[in-house]
C-alpha positions as CSV (number, residue, x, y, z in Angstrom):
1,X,-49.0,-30.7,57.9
2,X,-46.9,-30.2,61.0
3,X,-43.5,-32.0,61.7
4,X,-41.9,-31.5,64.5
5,X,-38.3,-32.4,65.7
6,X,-38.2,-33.8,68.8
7,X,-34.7,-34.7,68.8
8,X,-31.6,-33.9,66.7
9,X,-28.5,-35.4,67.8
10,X,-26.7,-38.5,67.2
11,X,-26.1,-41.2,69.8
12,X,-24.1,-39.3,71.9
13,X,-26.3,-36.3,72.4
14,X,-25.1,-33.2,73.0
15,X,-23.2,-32.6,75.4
16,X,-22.5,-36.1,75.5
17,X,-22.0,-38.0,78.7
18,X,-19.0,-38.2,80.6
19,X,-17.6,-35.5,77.8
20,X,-15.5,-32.7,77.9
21,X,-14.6,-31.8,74.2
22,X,-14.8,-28.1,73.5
23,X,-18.3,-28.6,71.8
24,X,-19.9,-30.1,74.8
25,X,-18.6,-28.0,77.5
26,X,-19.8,-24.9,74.9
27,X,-22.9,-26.7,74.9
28,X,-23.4,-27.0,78.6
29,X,-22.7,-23.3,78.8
30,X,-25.1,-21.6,76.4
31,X,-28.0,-24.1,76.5
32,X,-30.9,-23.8,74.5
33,X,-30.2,-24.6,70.4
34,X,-27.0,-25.9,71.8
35,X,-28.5,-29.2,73.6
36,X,-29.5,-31.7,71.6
37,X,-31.4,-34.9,72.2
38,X,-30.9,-38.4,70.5
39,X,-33.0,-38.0,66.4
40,X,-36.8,-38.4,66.6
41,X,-39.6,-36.4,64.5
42,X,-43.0,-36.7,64.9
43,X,-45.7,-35.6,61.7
44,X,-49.0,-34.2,63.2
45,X,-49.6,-36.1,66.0
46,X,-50.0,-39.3,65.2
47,X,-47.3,-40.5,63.2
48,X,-43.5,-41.0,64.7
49,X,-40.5,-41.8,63.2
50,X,-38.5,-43.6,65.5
51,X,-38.7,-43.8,69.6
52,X,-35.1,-43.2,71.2
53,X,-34.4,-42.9,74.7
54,X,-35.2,-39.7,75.0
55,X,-38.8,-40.1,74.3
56,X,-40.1,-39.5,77.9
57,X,-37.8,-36.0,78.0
58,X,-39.1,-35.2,74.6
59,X,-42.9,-35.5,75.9
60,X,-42.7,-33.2,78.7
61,X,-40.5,-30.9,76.6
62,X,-43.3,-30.5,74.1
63,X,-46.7,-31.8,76.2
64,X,-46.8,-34.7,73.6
65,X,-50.1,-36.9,74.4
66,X,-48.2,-39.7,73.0
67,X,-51.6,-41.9,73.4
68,X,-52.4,-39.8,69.6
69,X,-49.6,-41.9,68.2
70,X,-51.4,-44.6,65.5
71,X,-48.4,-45.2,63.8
72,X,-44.6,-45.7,64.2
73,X,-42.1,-46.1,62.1
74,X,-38.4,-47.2,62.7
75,X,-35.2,-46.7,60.7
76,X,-33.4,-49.4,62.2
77,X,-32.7,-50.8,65.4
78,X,-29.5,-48.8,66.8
79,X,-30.0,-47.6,70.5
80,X,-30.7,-44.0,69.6
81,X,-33.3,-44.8,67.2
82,X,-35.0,-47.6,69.1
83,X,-35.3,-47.9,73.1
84,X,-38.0,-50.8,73.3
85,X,-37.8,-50.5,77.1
86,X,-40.1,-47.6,77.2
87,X,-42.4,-49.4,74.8
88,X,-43.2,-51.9,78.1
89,X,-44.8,-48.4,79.7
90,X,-47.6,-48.7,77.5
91,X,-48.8,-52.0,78.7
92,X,-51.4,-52.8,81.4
93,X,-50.1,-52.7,84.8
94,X,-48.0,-49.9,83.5
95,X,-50.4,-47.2,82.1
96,X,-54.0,-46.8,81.8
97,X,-53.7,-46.5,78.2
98,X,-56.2,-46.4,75.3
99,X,-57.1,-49.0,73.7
100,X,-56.5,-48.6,70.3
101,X,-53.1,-50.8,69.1
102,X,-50.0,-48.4,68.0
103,X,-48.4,-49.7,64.8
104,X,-45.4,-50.6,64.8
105,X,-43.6,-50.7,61.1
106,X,-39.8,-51.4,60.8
107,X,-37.6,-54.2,59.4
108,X,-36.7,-57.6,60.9
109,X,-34.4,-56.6,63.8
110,X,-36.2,-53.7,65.2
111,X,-39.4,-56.2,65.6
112,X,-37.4,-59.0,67.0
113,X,-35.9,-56.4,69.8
114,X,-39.1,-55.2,70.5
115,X,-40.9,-58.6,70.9
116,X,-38.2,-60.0,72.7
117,X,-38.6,-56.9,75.2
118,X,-42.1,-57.1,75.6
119,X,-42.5,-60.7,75.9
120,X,-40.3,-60.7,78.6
121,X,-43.3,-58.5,80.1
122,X,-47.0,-60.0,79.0
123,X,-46.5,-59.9,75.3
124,X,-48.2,-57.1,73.2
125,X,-51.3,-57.3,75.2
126,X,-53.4,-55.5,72.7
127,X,-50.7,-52.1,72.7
128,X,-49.0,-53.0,69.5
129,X,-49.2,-54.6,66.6
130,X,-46.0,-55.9,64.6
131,X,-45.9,-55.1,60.9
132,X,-42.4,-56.0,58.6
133,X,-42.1,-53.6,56.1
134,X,-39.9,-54.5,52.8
135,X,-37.7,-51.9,51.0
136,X,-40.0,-50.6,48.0
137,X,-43.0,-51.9,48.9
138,X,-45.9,-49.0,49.8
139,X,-48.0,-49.1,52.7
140,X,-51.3,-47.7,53.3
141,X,-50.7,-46.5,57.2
142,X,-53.8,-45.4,59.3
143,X,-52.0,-41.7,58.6
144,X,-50.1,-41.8,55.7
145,X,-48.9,-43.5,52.7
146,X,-45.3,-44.7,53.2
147,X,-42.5,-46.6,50.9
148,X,-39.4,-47.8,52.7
149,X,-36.1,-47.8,51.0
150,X,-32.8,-48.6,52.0
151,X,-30.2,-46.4,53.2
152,X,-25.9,-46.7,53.3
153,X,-25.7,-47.1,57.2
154,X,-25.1,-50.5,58.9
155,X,-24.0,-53.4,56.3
156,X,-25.7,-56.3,58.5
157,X,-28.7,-54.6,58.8
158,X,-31.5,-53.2,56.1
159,X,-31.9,-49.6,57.7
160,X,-34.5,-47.5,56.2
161,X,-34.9,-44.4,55.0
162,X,-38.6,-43.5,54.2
163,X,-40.8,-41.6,51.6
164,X,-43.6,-40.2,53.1
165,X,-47.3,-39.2,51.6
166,X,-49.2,-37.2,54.0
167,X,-52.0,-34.1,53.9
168,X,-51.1,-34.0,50.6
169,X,-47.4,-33.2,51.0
170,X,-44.7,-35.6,50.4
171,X,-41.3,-36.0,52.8
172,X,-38.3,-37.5,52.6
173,X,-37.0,-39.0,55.5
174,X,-33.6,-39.7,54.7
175,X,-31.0,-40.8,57.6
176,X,-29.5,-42.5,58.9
177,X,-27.7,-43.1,55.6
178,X,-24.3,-42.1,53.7
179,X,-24.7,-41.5,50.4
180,X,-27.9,-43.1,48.8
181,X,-27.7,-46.4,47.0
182,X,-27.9,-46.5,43.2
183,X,-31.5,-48.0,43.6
184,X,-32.8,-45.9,46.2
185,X,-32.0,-43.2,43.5
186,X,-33.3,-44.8,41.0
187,X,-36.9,-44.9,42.7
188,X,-36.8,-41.3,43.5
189,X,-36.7,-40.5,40.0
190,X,-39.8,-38.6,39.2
191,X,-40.9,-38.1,42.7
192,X,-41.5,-34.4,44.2
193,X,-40.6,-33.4,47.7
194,X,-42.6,-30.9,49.9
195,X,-39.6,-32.0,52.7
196,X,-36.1,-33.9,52.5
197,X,-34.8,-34.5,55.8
198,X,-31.2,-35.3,55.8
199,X,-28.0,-35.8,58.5
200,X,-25.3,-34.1,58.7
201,X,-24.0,-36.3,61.3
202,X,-20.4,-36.1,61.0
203,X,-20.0,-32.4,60.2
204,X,-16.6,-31.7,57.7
205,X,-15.1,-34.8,58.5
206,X,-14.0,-36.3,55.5
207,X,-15.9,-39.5,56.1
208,X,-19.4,-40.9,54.5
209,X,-19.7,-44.2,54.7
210,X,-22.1,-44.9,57.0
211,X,-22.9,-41.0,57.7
212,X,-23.2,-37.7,55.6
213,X,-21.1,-35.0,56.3
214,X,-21.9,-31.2,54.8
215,X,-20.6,-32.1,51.5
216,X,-22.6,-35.2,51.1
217,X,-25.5,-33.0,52.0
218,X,-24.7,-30.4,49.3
219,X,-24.3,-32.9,46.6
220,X,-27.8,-34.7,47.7
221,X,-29.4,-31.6,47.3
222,X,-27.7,-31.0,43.8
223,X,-29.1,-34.5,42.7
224,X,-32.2,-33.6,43.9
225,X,-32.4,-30.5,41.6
226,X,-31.0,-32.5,38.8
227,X,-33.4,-35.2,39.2
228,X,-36.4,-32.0,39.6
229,X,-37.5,-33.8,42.5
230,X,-38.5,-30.6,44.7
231,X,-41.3,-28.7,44.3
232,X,-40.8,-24.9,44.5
233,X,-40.5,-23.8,48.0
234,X,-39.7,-27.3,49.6
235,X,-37.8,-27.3,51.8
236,X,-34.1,-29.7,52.8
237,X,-33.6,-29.8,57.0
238,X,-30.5,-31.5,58.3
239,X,-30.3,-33.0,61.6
240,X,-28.7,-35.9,64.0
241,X,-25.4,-34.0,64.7
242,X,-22.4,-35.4,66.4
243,X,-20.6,-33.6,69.1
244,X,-17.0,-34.9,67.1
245,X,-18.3,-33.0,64.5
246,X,-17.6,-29.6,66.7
247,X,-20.3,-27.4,65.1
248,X,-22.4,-25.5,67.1
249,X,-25.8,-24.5,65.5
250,X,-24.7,-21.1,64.7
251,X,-21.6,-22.8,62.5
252,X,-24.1,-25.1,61.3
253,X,-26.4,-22.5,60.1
254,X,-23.5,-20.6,58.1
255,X,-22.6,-23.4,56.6
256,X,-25.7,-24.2,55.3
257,X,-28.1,-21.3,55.2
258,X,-26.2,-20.0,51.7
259,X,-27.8,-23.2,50.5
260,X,-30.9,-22.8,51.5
261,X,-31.2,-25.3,53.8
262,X,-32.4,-25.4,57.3
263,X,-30.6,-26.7,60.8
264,X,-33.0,-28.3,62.7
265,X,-33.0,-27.9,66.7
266,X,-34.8,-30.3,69.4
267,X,-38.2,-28.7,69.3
268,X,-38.3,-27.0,65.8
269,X,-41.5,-27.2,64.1
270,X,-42.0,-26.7,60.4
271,X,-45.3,-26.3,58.9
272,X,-45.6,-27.4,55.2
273,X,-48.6,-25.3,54.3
């Protein structure tokens, strides 16, 4: 199985707009690992986890045929997670698209944005179909098995964080969050990960409420070898950075490579064998 990160910043991207902190102009001057688009990830071809703004940069990027897409999945509905505008492009009028229906699965308010946006122009017309996911409860997508559970992000929404069953490998998808709640732990007792993908949003800033920072990060991965929940050789990527963090990817990668963890960057593609 194939994932691939399309983007790995937070909302701000980096460099962020109208910015001129020492990250961002560092950014702007060394390119390449340095520039980071808003968090997206797509598995194989055909599933995606979220569709931010970037989306349209991120397909010619990587000559994505996004018309492979059967399923996608949202965290929640924040801006850099969920840009229903672009959803519109799919519709007749817009695109000759297939005419298969994408899947869309995500919780109450990222289906009431998107049906809001799209009724505004014809309605689903075929192009989507709506499906509300509850925390705990397993699907059986067109592409892969998938149990929602909730994440520490936004208290007046249920964001998501999502386990994953597909090829015969099993992921964690595990931001936007803080620290997990009690009962998300709970249900990951006895599960074994090919993959945990975590943030590290806010970098050493001694803040985790809503966010991890690196120490969150290390103390999720020591729960996850107490609780024997990876499988020897999985592997723990961290992504959605912060330009306030002020970590370039080399910093990020000292900080974390003693741990054996990865720093993703916008195009990175693992292969779980």
């Amino acid at each position: 199985m194939k994932i691939r990160f399309l983007g790995t910043a937070a909302f701000e991207g980096i460099p962020s707009l109208f910015c001129r902190c020492d990250l961002c102009v560092k950014a702007r001057e060394l390119g390449g690992k340095e520039i980071r688009s808003r968090t997206s990830a797509m598995l194989d071809d055909d599933l995606k986890i979220d569709f931010p703004p970037d989306t349209y940069m991120h397909m010619l990027r990587d000559g994505l045929d996004l018309e492979l897409i059967k399923d996608l999945i949202f965290t929640h509905s924040h801006s850099d997670h969920l840009y229903a505008e672009d959803l519109v492009a799919r519709l007749p009028g817009y695109a000759q698209s297939a005419d298969h229906p994408i899947q869309i699965h995500a919780n109450d308010a990222v289906l009431l944005r998107i049906k809001q946006t799209l009724d505004f122009n014809g309605g689903l017309q075929g192009k989507f179909v709506l499906n509300r996911v509850k925390p705990f409860e397993r699907m059986e997508l067109e592409t892969a098995v998938v149990v929602p559970l909730p994440a520490s992000h936004d208290p007046l929404e249920t964001c998501l964080l999502y386990y994953i069953e597909k090829g015969g490998k099993t992921i964690l998808y595990g931001h936007d969050s803080g620290w997990f709640p009690e009962e998300t732990w709970a249900w990951l007792q006895g599960k074994e990960l090919d993959l945990a993908v975590l943030e590290c949003t806010v970098g050493r800033v001694n803040y985790r409420q809503t966010h991890m920072n690196v120490d969150a990060v290390l103390e999720t991965k020591q729960r996850f070898e107490e609780y024997d929940m990876l499988k020897p050789g999985a592997n723990i990527v961290v992504t959605h950075f912060s330009h306030n963090a002020q970590l370039t990817h080399t910093n990020l990668t000292e900080i974390f490579t003693p741990h054996g963890i990865q720093v993703a960057y916008d195009g990175m593609i693992l292969e779980l064998p």
